[in-house]
C-alpha positions in Angstrom: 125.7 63.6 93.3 126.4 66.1 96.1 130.1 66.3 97.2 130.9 64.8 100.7 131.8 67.0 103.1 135.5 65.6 103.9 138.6 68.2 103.4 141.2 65.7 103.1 142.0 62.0 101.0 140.9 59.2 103.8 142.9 56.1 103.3 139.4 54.1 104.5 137.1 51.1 103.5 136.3 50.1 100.2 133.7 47.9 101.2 131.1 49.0 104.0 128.3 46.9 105.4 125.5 48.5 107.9 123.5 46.9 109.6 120.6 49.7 109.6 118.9 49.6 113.1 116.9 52.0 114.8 113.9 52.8 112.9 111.3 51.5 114.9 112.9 53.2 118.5 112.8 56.5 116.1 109.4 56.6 115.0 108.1 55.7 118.9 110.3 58.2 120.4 108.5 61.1 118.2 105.0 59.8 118.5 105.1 57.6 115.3 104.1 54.4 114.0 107.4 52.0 113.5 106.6 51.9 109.5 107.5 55.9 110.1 110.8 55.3 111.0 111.2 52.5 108.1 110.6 55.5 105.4 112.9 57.7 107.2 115.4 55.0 107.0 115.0 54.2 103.5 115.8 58.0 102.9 119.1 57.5 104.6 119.7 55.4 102.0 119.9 57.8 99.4 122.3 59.8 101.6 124.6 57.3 102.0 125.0 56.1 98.6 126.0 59.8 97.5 128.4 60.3 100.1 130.2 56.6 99.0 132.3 58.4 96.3 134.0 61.3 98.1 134.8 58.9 100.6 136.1 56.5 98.3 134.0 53.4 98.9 133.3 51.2 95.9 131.0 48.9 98.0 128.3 49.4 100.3 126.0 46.2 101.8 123.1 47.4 104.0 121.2 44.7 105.6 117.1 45.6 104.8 115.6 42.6 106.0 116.4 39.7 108.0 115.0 36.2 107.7 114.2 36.5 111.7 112.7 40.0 110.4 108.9 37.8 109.5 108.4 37.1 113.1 107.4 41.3 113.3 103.7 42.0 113.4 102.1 41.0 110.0 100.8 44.4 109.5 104.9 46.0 109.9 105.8 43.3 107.6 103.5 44.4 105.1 104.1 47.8 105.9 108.1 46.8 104.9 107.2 44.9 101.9 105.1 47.9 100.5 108.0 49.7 101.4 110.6 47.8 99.5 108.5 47.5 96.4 108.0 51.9 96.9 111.0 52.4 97.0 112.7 50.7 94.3 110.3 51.9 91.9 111.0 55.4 93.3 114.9 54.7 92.8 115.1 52.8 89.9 116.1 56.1 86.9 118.1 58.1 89.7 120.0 55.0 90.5 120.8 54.2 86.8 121.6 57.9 86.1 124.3 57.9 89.0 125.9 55.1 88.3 125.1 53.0 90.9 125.0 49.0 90.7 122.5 47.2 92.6 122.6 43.9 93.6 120.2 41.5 95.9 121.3 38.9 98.2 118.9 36.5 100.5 116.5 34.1 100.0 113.8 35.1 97.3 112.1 32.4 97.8 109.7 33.6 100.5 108.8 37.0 98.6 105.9 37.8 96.7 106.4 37.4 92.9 105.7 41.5 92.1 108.7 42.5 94.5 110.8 39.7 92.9 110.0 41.1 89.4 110.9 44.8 90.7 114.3 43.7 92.3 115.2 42.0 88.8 114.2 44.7 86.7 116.4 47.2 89.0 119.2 44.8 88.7 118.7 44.8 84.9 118.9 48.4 84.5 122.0 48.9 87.0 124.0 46.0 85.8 126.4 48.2 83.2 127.5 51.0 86.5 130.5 50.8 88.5 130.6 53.8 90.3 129.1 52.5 93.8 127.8 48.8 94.0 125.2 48.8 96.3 123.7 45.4 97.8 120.8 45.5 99.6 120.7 42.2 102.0 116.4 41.5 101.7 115.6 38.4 103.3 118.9 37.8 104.3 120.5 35.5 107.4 123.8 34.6 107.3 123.1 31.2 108.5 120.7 30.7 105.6 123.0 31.8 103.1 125.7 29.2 104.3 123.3 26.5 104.2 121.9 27.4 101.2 125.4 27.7 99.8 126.4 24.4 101.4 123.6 22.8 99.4 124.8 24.0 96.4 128.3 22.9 96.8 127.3 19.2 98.4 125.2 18.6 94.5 128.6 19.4 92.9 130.0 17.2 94.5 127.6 14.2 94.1 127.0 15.1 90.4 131.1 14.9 90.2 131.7 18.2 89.1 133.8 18.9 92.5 135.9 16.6 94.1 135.6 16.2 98.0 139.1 16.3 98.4 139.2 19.7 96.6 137.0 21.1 98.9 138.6 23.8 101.1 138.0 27.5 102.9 138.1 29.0 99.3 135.9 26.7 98.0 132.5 27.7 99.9 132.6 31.4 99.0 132.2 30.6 95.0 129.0 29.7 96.3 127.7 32.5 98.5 125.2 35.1 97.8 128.2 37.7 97.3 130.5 35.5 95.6 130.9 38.4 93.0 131.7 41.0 95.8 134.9 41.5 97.9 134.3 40.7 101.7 133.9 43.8 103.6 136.5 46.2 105.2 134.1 48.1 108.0 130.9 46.7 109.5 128.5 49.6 111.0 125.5 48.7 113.3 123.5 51.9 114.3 121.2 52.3 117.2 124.0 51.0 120.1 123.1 47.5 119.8 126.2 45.4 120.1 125.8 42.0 118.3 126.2 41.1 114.6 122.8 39.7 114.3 123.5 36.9 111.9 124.5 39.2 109.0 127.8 38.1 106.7 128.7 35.7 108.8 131.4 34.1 106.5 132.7 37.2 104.7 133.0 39.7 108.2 135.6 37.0 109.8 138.4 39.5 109.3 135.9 42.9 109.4 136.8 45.7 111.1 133.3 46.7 113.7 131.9 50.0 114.6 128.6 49.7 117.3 127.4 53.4 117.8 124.5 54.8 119.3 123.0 56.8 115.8 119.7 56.0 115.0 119.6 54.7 111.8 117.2 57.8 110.4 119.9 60.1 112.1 122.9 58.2 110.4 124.9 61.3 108.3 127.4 61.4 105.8 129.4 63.6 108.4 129.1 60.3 110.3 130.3 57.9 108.2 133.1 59.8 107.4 134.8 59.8 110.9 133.8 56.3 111.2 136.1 55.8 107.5 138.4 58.1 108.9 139.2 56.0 112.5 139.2 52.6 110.3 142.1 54.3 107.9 143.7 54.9 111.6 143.5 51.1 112.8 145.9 48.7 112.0 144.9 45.4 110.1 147.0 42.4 110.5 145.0 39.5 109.5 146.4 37.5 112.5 149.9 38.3 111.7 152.9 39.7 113.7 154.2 43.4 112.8 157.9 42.8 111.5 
């Protein structure tokens, strides 16, 4: 992997989720069809993932797909699901060369059985790296994820393997989609939008935010190095009181 471009250690996030948004604004402001800007995006991918090291982040989430994402014009959404299925078989070797660990959260339920084979297999052949631990959030809603998650928890409890009165805030977690990753440090949304758009609801309660006007396509590593850089600045107190 190619060495990010910082000069100096950055006390930043280990965990960074990004809300990748922009693609279709990018494709129409150059004359393109919106699936145009979906490639580009995917190609910021890459970029990012290579730049996590150097910058020390162990974690990155990037939100691919959202369950409100199916109310797009059939063709986009075919257009995306093509896309997904492209670009994991693309990814797969580099991915497991480098070290990186991929990981799926959302409802699989919905997606076609060829794209759920391809996300298991890539999962499969990740699962023994550790270097960067990449999730990629495909139809994903935060809301559905609770729910879901609320499900599971409720037949524990009627089957008597949890105890209502045992049920707390730490509870719910053990059955989220990322119970096996640490919440994030530093949420990114590209594209200047300004709302969270229903992703990690439950795990960004104590996130730092960044809303900036990047395109997604035009997202650099440059970029989310001064964004690591001014959370390392910011201080966290978790609803506390400085002594």
């Amino acid at each position: 992997m190619p060495d990010t471009p910082h000069t100096a250690p950055i006390d930043g996030p280990h965990h960074v989720a990004i809300i990748m948004d922009g693609n279709g604004r990018w494709a129409q402001a150059r004359g393109r069809p919106r699936l145009f800007g979906h490639q580009a995006g995917a190609r910021r991918v890459r970029d990012v993932v290579e730049a996590c090291p150097g910058l020390g982040i162990k974690y990155l989430t990037v939100f691919a797909f959202s369950t409100e994402n199916w109310k797009r014009t059939q063709a986009e959404v075919a257009g995306l699901m093509s896309l997904f299925k492209r670009y994991i078989i693309k990814e797969t070797k580099t991915l497991a060369q480098n070290g990186i660990r991929v990981r799926f959260i959302g409802d699989r339920l919905r997606l076609d059985s060829k794209l759920v084979d391809l996300m298991d297999t890539l999962e499969e052949a990740t699962k023994g790296n550790d270097l960067v631990h990449l999730t990629i959030a495909l139809n994903y809603g935060g809301r559905d994820e609770v729910a879901r998650a609320t499900k599971r928890l409720a037949l524990d409890v009627a089957e008597g393997r949890l105890r209502p009165e045992d049920v707390d805030e730490e509870t719910l977690p053990k059955y989220l989609d990322t119970h096996v990753l640490p919440d994030p440090d530093l949420v990114i949304r590209t594209s200047g939008e300004a709302r969270i758009s229903n992703f990690l609801l439950w795990q960004s309660a104590y996130s730092e935010y960044e809303f900036i006007d990047t395109l997604w396509p035009d997202f650099t590593a440059e970029e989310l190095e001064r964004l690591c850089r001014s959370y390392g600045a910011r201080d966290r107190r978790f609803g506390a009181i400085p002594a």
